[in-house]
C-alpha positions in Angstrom: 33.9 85.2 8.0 30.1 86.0 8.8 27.8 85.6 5.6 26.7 89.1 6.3 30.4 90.8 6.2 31.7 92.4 3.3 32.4 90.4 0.3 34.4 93.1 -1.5 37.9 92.2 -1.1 37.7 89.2 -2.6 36.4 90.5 -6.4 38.6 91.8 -8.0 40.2 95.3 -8.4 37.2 97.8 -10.5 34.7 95.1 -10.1 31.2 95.8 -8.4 30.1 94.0 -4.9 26.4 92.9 -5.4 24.2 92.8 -2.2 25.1 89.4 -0.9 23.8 89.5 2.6 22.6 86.0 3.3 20.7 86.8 6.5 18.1 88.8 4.8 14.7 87.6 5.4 12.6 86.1 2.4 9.7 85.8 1.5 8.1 82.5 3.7 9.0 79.4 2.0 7.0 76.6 4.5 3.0 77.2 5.7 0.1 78.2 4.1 1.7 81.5 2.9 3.4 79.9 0.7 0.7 77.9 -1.3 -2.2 80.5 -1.3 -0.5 83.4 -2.8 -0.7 84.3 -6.6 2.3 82.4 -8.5 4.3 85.3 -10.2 5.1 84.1 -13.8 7.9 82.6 -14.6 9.6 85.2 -16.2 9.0 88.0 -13.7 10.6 85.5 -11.2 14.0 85.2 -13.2 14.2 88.6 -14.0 14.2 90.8 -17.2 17.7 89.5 -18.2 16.6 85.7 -17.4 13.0 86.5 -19.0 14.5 87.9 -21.9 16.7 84.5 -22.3 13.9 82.4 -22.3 11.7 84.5 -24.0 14.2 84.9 -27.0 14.9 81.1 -26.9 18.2 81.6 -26.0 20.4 79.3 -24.0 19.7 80.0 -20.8 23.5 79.9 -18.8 24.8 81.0 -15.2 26.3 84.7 -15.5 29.9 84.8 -16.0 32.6 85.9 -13.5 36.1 87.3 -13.4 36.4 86.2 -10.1 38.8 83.4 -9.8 36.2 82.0 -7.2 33.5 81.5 -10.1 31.4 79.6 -7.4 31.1 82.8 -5.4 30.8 85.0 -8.1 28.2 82.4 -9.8 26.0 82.2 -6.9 26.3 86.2 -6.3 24.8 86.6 -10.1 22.0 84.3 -9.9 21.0 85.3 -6.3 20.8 89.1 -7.9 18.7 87.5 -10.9 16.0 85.6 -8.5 18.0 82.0 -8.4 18.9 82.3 -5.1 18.7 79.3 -2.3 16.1 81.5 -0.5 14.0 83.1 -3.2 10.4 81.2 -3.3 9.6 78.6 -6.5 6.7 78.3 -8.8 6.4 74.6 -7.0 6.9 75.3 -3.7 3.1 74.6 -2.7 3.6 71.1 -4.2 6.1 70.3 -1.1 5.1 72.7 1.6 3.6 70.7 4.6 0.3 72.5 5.8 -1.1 70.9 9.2 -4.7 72.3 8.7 -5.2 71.3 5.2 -3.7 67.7 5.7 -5.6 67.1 8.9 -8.6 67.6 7.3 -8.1 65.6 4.1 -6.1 62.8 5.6 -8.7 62.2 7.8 -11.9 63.3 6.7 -11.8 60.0 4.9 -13.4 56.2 4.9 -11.8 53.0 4.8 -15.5 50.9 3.9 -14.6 51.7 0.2 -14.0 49.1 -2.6 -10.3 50.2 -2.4 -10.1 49.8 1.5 -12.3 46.4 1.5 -9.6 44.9 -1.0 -6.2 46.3 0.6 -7.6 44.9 4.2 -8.7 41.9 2.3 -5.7 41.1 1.1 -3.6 41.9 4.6 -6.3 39.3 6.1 -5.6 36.6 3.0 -1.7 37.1 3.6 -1.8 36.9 7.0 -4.3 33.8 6.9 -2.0 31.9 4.5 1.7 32.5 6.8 -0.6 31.3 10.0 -1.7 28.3 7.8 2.0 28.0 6.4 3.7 28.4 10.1 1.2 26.7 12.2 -1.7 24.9 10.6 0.3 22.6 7.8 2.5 20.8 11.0 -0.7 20.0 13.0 -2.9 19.1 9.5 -0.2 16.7 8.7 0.6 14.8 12.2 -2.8 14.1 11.6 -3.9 13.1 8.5 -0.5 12.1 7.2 0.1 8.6 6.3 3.1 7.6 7.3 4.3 4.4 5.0 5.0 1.5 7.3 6.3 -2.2 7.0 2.8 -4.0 6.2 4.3 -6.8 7.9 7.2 -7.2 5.3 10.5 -8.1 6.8 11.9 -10.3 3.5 12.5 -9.7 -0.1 11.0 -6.4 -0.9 10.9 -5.6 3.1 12.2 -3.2 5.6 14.8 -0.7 5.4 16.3 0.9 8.4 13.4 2.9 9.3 11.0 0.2 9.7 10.1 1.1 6.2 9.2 -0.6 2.4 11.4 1.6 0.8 9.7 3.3 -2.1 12.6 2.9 -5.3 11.7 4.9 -8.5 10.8 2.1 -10.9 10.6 -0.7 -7.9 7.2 -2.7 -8.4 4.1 -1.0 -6.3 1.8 -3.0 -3.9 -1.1 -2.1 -7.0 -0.2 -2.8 -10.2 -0.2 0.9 -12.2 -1.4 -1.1 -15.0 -4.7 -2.0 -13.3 -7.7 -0.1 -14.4 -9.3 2.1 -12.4 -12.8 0.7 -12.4 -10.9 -2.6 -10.9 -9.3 -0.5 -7.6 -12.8 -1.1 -5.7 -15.5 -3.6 -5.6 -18.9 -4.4 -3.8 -18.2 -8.0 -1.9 -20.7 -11.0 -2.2 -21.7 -9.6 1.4 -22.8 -6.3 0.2 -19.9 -4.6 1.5 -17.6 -2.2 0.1 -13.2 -3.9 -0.9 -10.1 -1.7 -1.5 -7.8 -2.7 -3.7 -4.7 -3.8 -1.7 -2.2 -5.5 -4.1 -2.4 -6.5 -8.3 0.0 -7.8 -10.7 -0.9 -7.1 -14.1 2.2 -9.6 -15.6 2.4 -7.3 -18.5 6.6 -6.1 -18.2 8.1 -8.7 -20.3 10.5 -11.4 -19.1 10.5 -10.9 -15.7 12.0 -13.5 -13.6 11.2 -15.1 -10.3 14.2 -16.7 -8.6 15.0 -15.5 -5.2 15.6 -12.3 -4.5 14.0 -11.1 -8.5 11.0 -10.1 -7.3 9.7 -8.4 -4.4 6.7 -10.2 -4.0 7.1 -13.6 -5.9 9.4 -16.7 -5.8 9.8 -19.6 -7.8 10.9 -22.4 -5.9 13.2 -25.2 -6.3 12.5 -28.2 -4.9 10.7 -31.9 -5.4 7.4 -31.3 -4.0 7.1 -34.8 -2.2 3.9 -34.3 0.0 1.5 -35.0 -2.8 4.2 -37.7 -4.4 4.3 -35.2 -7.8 6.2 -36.5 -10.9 7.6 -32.4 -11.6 10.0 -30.6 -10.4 9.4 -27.1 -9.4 12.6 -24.9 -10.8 12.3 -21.1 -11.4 13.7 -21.0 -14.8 9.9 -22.3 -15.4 8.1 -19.5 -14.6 8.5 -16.0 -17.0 6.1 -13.3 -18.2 5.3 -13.2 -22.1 2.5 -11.1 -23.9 1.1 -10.0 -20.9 0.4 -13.4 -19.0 2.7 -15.3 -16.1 3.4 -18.1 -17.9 4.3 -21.2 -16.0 5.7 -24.1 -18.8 5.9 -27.7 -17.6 8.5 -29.6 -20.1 9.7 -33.2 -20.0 13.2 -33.0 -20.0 15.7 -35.2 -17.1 15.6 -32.8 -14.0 17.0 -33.9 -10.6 16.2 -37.7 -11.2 12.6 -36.3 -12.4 11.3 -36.5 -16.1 9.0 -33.4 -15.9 9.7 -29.5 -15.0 7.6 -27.0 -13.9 7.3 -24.0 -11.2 5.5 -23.2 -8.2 5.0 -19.3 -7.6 4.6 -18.4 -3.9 4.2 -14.9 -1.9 5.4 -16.9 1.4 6.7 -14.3 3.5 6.7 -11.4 1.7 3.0 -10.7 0.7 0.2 -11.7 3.1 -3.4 -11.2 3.8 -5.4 -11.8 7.5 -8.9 -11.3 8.4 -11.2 -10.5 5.5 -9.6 -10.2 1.7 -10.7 -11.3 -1.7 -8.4 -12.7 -3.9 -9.2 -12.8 -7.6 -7.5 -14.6 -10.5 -7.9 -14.9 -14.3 -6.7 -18.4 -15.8 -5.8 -20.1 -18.6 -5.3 -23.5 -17.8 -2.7 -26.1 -19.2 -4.3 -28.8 -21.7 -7.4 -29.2 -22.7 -11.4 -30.5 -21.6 -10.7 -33.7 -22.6 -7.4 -35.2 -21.5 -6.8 -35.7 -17.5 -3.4 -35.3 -16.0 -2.4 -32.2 -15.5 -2.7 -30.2 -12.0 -3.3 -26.4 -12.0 -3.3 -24.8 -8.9 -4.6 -21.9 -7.0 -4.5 -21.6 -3.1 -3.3 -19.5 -0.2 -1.6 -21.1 3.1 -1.1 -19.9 6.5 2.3 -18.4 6.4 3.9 -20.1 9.5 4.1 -23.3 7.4 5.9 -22.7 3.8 4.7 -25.0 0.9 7.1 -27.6 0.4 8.7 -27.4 3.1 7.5 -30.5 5.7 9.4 -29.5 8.5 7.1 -26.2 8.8 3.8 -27.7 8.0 4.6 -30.7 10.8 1.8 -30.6 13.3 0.2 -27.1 11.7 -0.8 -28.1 8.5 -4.1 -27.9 8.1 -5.0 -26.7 11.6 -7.3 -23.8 12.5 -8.1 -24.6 16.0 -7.8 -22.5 19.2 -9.4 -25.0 21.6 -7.9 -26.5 24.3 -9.3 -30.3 24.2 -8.3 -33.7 22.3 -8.3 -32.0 19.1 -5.1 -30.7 19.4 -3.7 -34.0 20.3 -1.6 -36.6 18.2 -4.5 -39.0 16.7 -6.9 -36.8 17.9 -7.1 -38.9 20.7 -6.7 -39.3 24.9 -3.5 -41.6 25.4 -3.8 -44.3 27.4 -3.7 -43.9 31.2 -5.1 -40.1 30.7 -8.4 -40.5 32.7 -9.9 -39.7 29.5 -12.3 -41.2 26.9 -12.4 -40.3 23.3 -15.4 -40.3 21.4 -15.6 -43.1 19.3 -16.3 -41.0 16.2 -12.8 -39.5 17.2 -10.5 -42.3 17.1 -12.0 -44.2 14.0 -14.5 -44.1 11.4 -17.9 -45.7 10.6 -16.2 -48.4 8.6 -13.7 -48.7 11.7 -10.8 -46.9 10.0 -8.1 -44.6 11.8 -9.5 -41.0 11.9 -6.6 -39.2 12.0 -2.5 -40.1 11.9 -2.0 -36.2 12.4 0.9 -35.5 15.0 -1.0 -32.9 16.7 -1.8 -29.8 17.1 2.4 -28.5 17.3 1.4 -25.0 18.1 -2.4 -25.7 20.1 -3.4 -22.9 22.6 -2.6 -25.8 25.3 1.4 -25.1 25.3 3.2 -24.6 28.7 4.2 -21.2 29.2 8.1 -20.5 28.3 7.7 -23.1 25.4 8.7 -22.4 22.3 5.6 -20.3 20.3 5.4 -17.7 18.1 2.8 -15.6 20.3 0.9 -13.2 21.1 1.2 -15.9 23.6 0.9 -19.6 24.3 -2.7 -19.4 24.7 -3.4 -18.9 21.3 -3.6 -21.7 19.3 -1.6 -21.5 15.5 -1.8 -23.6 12.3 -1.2 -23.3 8.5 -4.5 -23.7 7.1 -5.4 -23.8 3.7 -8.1 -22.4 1.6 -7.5 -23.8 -2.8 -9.6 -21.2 -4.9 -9.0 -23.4 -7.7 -7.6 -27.4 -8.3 -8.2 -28.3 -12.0 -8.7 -31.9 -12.9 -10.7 -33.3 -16.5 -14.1 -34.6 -15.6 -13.0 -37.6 -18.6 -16.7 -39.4 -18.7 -18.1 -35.6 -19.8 -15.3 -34.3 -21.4 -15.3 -31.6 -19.2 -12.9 -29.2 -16.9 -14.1 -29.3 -12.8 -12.5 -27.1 -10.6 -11.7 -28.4 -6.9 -12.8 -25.7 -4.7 -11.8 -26.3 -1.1 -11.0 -25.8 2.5 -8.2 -28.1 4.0 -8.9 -28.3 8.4 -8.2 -30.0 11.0 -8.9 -31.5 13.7 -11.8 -33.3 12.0 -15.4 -34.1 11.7 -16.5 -37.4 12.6 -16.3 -39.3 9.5 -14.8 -35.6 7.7 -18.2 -34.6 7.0 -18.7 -31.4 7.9 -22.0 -29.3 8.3 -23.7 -29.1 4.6 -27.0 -28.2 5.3 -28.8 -24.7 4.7 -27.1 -23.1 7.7 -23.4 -24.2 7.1 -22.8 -24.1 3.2 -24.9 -23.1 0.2 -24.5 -23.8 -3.5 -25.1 -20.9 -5.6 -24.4 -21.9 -9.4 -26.6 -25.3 -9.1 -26.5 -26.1 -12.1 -22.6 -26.5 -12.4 -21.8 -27.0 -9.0 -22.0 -30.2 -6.2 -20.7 -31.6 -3.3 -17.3 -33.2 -3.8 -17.7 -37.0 -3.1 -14.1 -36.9 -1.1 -14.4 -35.4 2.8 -10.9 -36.1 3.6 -8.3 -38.7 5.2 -6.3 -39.8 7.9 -3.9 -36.1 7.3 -6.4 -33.8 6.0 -10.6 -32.8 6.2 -11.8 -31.6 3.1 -14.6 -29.3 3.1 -15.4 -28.8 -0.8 -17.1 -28.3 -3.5 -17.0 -28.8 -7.7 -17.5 -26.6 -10.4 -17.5 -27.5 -13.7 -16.0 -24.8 -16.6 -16.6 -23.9 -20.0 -14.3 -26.0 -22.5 -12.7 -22.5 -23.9 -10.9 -21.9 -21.2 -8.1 -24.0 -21.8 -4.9 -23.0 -23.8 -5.0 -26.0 -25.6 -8.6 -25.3 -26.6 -9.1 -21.9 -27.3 -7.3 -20.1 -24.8 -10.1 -18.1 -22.9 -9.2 -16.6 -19.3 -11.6 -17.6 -16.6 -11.8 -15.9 -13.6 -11.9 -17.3 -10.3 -11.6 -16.0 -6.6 -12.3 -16.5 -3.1 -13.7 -14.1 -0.7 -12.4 -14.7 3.5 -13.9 -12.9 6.2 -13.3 -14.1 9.8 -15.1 -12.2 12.4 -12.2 -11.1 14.8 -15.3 -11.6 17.8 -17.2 -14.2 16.9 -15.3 -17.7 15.9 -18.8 -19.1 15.2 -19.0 -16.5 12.6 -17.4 -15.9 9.6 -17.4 -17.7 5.9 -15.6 -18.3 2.6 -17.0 -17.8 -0.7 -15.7 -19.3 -3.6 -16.0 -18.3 -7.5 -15.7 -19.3 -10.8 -16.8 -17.3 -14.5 -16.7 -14.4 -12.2 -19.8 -15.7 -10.7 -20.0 -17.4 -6.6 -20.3 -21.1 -7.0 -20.5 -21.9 -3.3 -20.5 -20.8 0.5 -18.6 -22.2 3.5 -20.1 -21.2 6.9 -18.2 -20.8 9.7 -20.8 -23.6 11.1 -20.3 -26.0 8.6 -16.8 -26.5 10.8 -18.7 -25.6 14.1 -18.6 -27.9 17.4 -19.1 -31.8 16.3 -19.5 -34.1 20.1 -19.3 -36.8 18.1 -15.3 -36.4 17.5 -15.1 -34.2 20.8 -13.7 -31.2 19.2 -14.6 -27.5 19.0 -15.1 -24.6 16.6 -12.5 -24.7 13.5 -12.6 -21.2 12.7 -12.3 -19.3 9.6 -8.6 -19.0 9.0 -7.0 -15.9 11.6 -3.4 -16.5 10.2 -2.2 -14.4 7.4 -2.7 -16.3 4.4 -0.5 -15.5 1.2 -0.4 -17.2 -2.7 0.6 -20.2 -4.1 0.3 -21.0 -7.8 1.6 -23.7 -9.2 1.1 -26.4 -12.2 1.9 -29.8 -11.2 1.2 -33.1 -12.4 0.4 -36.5 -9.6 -1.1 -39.7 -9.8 -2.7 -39.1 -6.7 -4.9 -36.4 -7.9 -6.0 -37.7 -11.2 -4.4 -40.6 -12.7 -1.7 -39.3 -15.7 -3.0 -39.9 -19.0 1.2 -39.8 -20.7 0.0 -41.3 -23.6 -2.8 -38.4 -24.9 -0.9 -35.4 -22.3 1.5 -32.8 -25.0 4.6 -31.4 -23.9 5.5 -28.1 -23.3 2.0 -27.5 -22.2 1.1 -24.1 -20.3 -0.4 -22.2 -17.6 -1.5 -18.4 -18.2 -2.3 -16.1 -15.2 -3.9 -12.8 -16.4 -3.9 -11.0 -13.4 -3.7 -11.0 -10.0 -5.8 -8.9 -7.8 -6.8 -8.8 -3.6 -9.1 -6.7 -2.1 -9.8 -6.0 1.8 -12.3 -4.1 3.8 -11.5 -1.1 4.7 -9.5 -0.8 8.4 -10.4 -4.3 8.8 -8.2 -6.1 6.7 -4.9 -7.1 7.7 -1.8 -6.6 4.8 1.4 -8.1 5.8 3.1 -11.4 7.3 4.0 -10.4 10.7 0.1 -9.2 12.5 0.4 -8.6 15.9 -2.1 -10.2 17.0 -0.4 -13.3 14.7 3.0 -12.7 14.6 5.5 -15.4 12.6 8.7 -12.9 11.8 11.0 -14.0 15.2 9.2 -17.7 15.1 10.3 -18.3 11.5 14.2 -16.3 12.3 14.5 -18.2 15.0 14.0 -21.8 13.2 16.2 -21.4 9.8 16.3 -24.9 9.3 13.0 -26.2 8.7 12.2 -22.9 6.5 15.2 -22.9 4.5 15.9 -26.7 4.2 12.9 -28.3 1.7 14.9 -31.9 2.6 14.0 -31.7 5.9 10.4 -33.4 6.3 9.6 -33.2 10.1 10.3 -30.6 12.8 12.0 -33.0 14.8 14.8 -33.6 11.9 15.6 -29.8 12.4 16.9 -30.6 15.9 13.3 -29.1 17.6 10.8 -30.8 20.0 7.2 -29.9 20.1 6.2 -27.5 22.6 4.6 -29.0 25.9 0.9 -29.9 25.9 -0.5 -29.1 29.2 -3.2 -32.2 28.6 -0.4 -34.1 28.4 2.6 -32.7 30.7 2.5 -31.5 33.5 4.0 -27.7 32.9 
């Protein structure tokens, strides 16, 4: 049925049709029309009934039909009454679109206001931080990210599967959280600026040091027969009480021994190449007036472990990377060889054998395809070793003198190496002087003595001393380089790389500053061919106290780890388990192993 057709048969009978065409034309409800005439009030809009509702506060309510289609009749009333879907509303300008008008006020406007600057500013920051998010944090961090590696680790506390020292929640760090801040840097004796590389602070109680404890430290177990000692080394001797290391020698039966102490060593797991300095406080065993005892502090090249004779055969002490009669057995030209050996080569000036050494085992002489632990066979290897501290009792002074020392080879004539104003320099006069012995037949000693206040001893008072040693080989230069040693946190003395320079009168060359990754040995020991054993005055348990333990390198010139490229010893120590895992074994040879080919000697 049209809207506009008769509505009358469906009210019903007697009732009155109202005007319900719904085509009619109304009054405009979009455009300007709309908004710019007069509003009619509200009451002439509803009508006099409606007005009269609302003007009487009564409730206002839709009219009521008879209809039984109330909707229809509903609507019907309030179209009559101004309520209609059509009929223009006091609000209607409030929603009406209006081209004109909106054209002009939507654009008549400025963006360069405070509002605008901030909503653009705001866009820019947003879209500033997703580019930074999205594409500037990957390329930031491929960059300047440091990815954790190795550090030349490949032992206890070493790689994982990644190539990586796993970092374990509560698992010891490389620096010691308990080291101070002001300690993390330092100005070096050279004027340059050190890092802070690795520190132990020894202050969690109880720790223990047998292998596989720690991921830096092991307490050995072995006789250590080289220097004929009267201890034995054991782990259960070393522990960590009040803050110190303390290693405890005790006579008590041991292994056919009377006496037991420990050895602590870093061999294979923590080493240092290049340029580090290595810093210790001490209290040592005894006291300033009774000789005997034998504290050490020292660092070794890491292809030969202490203690361990079939590792140090023919390396111990070299740091040679010649290719002349230096790096042969005696340090001299067999017969038949077309060559002559300087007499101050082959004996000393009171006609003494020079040198009983076996060789250089690993000399930059060996035929290629023998066996050597690289880069390749034309760089000569050793285990070298630098003592930042060897305590003995100065007995006619009653007095504590430290042993401060570098062990090489091949040797000097007569072992007297270079101690004038351009190869070694005593700082602390006063304290300090030339040690009287140069060496023997399996070792040169280049070293000096320092005397110590009596405090620092725990059977005196109990003061910590510190004492360190600062290594810098220049990687150019072998005739270059130096080691400075200290003691009361002051530099006692300097070894020049020239003090070990070129001697004709033994025929050898250059002994360098040490290039093989050096790591930590302490240990407190007890020989007869150190100091003679006072057992009548000496008190047992006696102890050694460590402090702290700190190394520093330069910057990107330091070398942290036991396996440097340009020094490897990781496959070279794998692939010889015997020597480095059996301390019974005294020479190479009893391993089942030959030395490597010497082209001066063999034809390759």
């Amino acid at each position: 049925m049209s809207a506009s057709g008769d509505q009358s048969a469906l009210l019903p009978p007697g009732t009155r049709s109202p005007n319900l065409d719904y085509s009619q034309r109304s009054s405009r409800r979009y455009g300007p029309a709309a908004s710019t005439d007069p509003v009619p009030s509200t009451a002439s809009l509803l009508g006099g009934s409606a007005g009269s509702r609302l003007s009487s506060g009564s409730r206002l309510s839709a009219p009521r039909s008879t209809s039984t289609h109330g909707t229809r009749g509903g609507a019907a009333s309030s179209a009559s009454d101004g309520w209609g879907w059509n009929d223009p509303e006091a609000d209607d300008y409030l929603h009406n679109p209006d081209p004109k008008r909106d054209r002009k006020n939507d654009r008549g406007g400025s963006i360069f206001t405070l509002r605008g600057i901030v909503n653009i500013g705001c866009l820019v920051l947003l879209l500033l931080c997703l580019i930074t998010l999205f594409a500037g944090y990957p390329i930031i961090t491929t960059y300047t990210d440091r990815h954790q590696t190795n550090n030349g680790a490949f032992n206890l506390g070493g790689t994982n599967a990644t190539g990586q020292v796993p970092l374990i929640p509560g698992f010891p760090s490389l620096i010691d959280p308990d080291t101070p801040l002001a300690a993390h840097s330092r100005v070096g004796y050279d004027g340059k600026g050190y890092d802070l590389v690795f520190s132990d602070e020894f202050n969690k109680e109880g720790r223990t040091f047998y292998p596989g404890d720690d991921p830096f430290w092991t307490g050995v177990d072995l006789h250590y027969w080289p220097t004929v000692d009267l201890e034995w080394y054991h782990p259960s001797a070393i522990t960590t009480e009040g803050g110190n290391l303390r290693i405890t020698m005790t006579q008590e039966p041991i292994n056919d021994l009377q006496f037991k102490s420990g050895m602590l060593q870093s061999w294979n797991q923590m080493c240092f190449q290049w340029s580090y300095y290595f810093e210790i406080s001490v209290s040592l065993p005894g006291n300033n007036r009774i000789g005997g005892f034998w504290p050490g502090v020292w660092t070794l090249g890491n292809l030969g472990r202490a203690g361990y004779g079939g590792t140090t055969d023919g390396l111990w002490p070299y740091t040679y990377t010649a290719c002349d009669v230096g790096t042969l057995p005696n340090q001299t030209w067999p017969a038949g060889s077309g060559q002559t050996t300087p007499p101050g080569g082959m004996t000393t000036s009171d006609g003494d054998p020079l040198s009983f050494l076996p060789g250089q085992r690993l000399s930059s002489c060996t035929c290629k395809g023998e066996d050597h632990p690289g880069p390749n066979v034309g760089v000569g290897r050793g285990a070298p070793e630098i003592d930042v501290i060897e305590g003995q009792i100065d007995t006619s002074r009653r007095r504590g003198q430290m042993s401060q020392s570098a062990q090489v080879a091949p040797f000097d004539a007569d072992y007297q190496f270079d101690n004038s104003s351009a190869g070694a320099t005593i700082w602390a006069t006063d304290i300090t002087m030339w040690n009287s012995y140069l060496g023997g037949v399996y070792q040169q000693a280049v070293s000096g003595l320092v005397y110590v206040e009596n405090s620092v001893y725990t059977g005196t008072n109990g003061d910590f001393n510190i004492y360190g040693v600062e290594v810098f080989a220049d990687k150019n230069d072998e005739s270059k380089g130096y080691v400075t040693w200290v003691s009361g946190n002051e530099k006692s003395w300097t070894m020049e790389a020239k003090s070990t320079g070129p001697n004709p009168l033994s025929g050898v060359s250059q002994r360098p500053i040490t290039q093989e990754p050096m790591y930590l040995i302490i240990n407190f020991g007890m020989s007869n061919g150190f100091q003679q054993v006072d057992f009548q005055n000496l008190q047992w348990p006696a102890y050694m106290l460590i402090d702290y333990v700190r190394v520093y390198q330069i910057p990107d010139y330091g070398y942290l780890g036991c396996d440097p490229e340009d020094h490897p010893t990781a496959a070279y120590i794998n692939s010889h388990p015997e020597p480095y895992n059996n301390p019974n074994i005294t020479l190479f040879s009893q391993a089942g192993y030959n030395f490597p080919k010497n082209s001066l000697l063999e034809t390759c």
